[in-house]
C-alpha positions, 0 to 999 in steps of 0.5 A: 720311518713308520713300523711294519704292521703286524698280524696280533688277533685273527677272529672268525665268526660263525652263520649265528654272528658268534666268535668262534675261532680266536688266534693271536700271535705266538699263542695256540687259536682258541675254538669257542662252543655257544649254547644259544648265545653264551659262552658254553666251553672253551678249547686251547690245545690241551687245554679245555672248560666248560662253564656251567650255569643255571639261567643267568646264574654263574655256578663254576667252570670245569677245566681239563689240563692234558687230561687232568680235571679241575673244578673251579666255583664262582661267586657273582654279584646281582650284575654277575660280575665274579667276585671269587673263584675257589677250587681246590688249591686257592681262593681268588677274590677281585674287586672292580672299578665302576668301569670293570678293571681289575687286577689279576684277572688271569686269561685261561680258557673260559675266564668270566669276569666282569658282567660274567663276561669273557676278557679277550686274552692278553688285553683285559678288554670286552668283545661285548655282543660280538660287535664291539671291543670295551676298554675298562682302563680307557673307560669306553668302547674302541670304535663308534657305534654305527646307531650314533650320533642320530639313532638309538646309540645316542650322541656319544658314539664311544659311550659305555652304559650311557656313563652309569655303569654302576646301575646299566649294562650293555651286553650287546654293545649297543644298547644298555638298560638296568638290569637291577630295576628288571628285577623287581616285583609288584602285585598292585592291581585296580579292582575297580577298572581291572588293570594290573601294573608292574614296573617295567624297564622301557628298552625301546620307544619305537613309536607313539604305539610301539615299545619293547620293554622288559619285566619280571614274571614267575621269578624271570626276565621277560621281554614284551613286544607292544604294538599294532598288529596288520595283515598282508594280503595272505593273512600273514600277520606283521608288526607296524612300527610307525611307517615301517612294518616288521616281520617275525624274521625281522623282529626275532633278528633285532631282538637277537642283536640287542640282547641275549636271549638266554637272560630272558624265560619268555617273551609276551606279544602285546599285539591283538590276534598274535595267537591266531593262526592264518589261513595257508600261509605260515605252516599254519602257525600264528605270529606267536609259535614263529616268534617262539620258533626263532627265538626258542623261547616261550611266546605269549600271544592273544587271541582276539583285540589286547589293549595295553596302557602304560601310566608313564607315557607323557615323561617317558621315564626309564622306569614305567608302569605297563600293564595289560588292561583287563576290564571286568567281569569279561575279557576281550580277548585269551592269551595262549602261550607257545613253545618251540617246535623248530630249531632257530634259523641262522642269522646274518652278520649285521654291521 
């Protein structure tokens, strides 16, 4: 006789595809507090933390117990994996498989673990992205990826990090990268042909002409958009992947659903003309300040025709050399960065 299903978790999510309320059965509901996309506080009952950070640095948690205050500090690897947590009473040391499981890690308002991700209570697994559960003792996700088997998800539609979670990670649940290889820095520049190179992950080969690729700049992630510009009939500007054309709406919305846009300090437009501003359509703002406006974060843009070249282009490989071609003694073209002015729109729950 089969046994009567039970109610274990509800989970309720807000406008921005975040996990907002968190009930389980016999336990008080957890309500969940974001800055842009991280975990921010943590409220159960009498029971509240906040998590400070400094970018994607984890620094500590502040916990209140029935109004008692209790510092609790964090020490993370490169990967941001906590590795010891000292307050005034203990020192907590954990250790991880390659695939994030780990003994004692308790479930407390706002406990950060592996990837400095946050454990759904009572079950050690990963709400990675807000889109699906990872599983560190089976080793992989719970359900299929609705990019697989024929998209960007990949044959393997359970897979985690594509079977390297030592050198990838994924915290959007669906597309991992490697964020040790983001990290580094090169200065190697051709003085004779005026273009400068530095390595780059390439996230995304959408096209023959259009990539979306990370890199490091001023000691920060960056994420770069490359790709050809065309206008709409009201002079709008919109990016052309292949046979598709992509708004800013459009774009600022896969961005948010493959990363967190709190890992990154600026985004580049490698797109000619994304600076300039249209005629009435817009507000008057240029593709670059819409861009900076939805994703609230800094946005270079060019101003004129921008060519980049990318030295990898026949292997594809994950590591690339990308770079912006700058022919001396002039340019044709001047970059121009943007700030956000208006507050990001709210997004639709994607599947």
């Amino acid at each position: 006789m089969p046994r009567p299903r039970q109610l274990l978790q509800l989970l309720r999510y807000d406008s921005l595809d975040r996990l907002q309320l968190m009930t389980e059965q016999g336990h008080v509901a957890r309500l969940k507090f974001y800055r842009h996309n991280s975990l921010s506080s943590e409220v159960q009952g009498a029971h509240s933390a906040t998590v400070m950070r400094h970018e994607r640095q984890l620094l500590g948690v502040s916990r209140s117990v029935s109004g008692t205050a209790q510092a609790t500090l964090l020490v993370h690897d490169l990967q941001c994996c906590v590795l010891q947590q000292l307050d005034t009473e203990s020192c907590q040391r954990f250790s991880y498989l390659p695939f994030g499981f780990a003994a004692g890690i308790g479930n407390a308002p706002a406990t950060l673990a592996f990837n400095g991700e946050h454990p759904l209570p009572s079950s050690a697994q990963y709400l990675l992205g807000n889109y699906r559960v990872f599983s560190p003792v089976l080793m992989r996700f719970t359900r299929p990826d609705s990019w697989s088997p024929f998209g960007k998800g990949g044959l393997n539609a359970y897979a985690y990090c594509l079977g390297d979670p030592l050198n990838r990670t994924d915290p959007s649940g669906r597309s991992p990268w490697q964020l040790a290889k983001l990290l580094v820095k090169s200065r190697q520049s051709a003085k004779h042909s005026g273009t400068f190179f530095k390595p780059a992950e390439i996230v995304d080969q959408i096209g023959a002409d259009a990539t979306i690729f990370v890199d490091g700049y001023k000691g920060k992630l960056r994420l770069n958009i490359s790709g050809h510009g065309a206008s709409l009939p009201d002079g709008s500007l919109y990016l052309k992947y292949g046979s598709q054309n992509f708004t800013v709406d459009a774009i600022a919305g896969s961005l948010a659903s493959q990363f967190n846009l709190d890992d990154f300090g600026s985004i580049r437009t490698l797109i000619c003309h994304s600076a300039e501003t249209p005629g009435n359509i817009s507000g008057g703002r240029s593709f670059a300040q819409q861009l900076a406006d939805a994703t609230q974060l800094p946005v270079k843009g060019f101003s004129g025709e921008v060519t980049a070249q990318n030295l990898n282009k026949k292997t594809r490989r994950p590591l690339a050399k990308i770079g912006v071609v700058k022919t001396n003694p002039h340019y044709n073209y001047h970059a121009l960065t943007f700030y956000p002015q208006t507050p990001r729109t709210s997004a639709i729950r994607r599947p």
